[in-house]
C-alpha positions in Angstrom: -8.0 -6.3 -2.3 -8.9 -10.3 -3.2 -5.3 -10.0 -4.7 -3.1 -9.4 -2.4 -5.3 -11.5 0.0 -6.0 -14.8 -1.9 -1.9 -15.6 -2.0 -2.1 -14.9 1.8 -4.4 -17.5 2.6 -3.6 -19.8 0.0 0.4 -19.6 1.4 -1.2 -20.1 5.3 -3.1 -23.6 4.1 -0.3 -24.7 2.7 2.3 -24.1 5.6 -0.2 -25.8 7.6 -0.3 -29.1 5.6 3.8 -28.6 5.4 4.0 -28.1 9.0 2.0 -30.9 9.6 4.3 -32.9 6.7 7.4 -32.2 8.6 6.6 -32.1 12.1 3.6 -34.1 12.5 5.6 -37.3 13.0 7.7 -36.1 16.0 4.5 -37.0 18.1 4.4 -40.7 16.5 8.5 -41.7 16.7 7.2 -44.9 17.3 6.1 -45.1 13.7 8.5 -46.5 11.1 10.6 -44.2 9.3 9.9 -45.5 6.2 6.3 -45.0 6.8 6.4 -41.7 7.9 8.4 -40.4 5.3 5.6 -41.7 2.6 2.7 -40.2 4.6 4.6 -37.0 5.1 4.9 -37.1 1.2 0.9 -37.7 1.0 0.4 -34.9 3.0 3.1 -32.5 0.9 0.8 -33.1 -2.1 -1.7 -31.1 -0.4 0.4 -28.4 0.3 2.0 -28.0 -3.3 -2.3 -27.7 -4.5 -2.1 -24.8 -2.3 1.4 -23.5 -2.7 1.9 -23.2 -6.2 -1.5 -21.4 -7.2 -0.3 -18.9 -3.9 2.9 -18.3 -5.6 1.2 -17.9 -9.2 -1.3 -15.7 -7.9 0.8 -14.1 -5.6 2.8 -12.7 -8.5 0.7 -10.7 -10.1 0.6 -8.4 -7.3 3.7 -9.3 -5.4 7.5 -10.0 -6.8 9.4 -13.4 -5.8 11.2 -11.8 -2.6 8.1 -10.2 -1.0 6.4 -13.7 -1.7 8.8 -15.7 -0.6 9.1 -13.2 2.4 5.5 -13.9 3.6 5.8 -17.3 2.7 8.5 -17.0 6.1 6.3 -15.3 8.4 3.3 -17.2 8.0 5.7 -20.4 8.6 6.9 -19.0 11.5 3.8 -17.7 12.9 1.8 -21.3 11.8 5.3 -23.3 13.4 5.0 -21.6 16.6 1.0 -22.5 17.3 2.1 -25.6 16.0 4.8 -26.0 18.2 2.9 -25.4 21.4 -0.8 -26.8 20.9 0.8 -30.1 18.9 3.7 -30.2 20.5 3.4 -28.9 23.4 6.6 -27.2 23.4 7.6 -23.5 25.1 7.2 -20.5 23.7 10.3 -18.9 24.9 10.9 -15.0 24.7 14.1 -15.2 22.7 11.8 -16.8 19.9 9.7 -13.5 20.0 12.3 -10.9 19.9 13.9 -13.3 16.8 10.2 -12.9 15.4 10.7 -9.4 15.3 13.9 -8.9 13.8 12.3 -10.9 10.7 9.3 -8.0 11.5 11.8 -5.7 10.9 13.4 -7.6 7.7 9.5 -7.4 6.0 10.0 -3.7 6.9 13.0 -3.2 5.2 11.6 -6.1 1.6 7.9 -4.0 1.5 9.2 -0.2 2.2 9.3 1.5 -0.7 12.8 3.4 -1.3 
């Protein structure tokens, strides 16, 4: 069960620290590019630490495409918090029926045919 976990939370902690690497900065455009672009690189450190023992882990139990499949949702899912609490953007309803389309993609990855 720790298996197929681990990856999971390992791939969520570093989507944070990459959401935060990519995004993070539209709430400081005052900020020097050049400066953001070196703290956003700081921050992507962290979320390589995280990433690449996720993906390592990961396939032992899982094969590149269903990784890199819930490697998506959890960035969408971790984007769209993001996007409203630190943003403080709209959720709209056209994002959620999008959302499940990709629901239906992991459907059609995992299923067993």
């Amino acid at each position: 069960m720790f298996r197929h976990l681990a990856p999971v939370l390992l791939l969520t902690i570093s989507n944070i620290f990459m959401t935060f690497a990519w995004y993070g900065h539209l709430r400081h455009k005052s900020t020097a590019l050049w400066l953001v672009i070196l703290i956003s690189w700081g921050i992507a450190f962290f979320e390589y630490c995280f990433q690449v023992p996720a993906n390592r882990i990961g396939h032992e139990v899982y094969n590149a495409t269903q990784l890199k499949t819930i490697q998506e949702v959890i960035t969408l899912i971790v984007f769209s918090f993001f996007s409203v609490l630190y943003l403080k953007e709209q959720f709209k309803w056209n994002y959620l029926v999008g959302f499940l389309f990709i629901i239906l993609a992991v459907f059609f990855i995992f299923k067993k045919w």
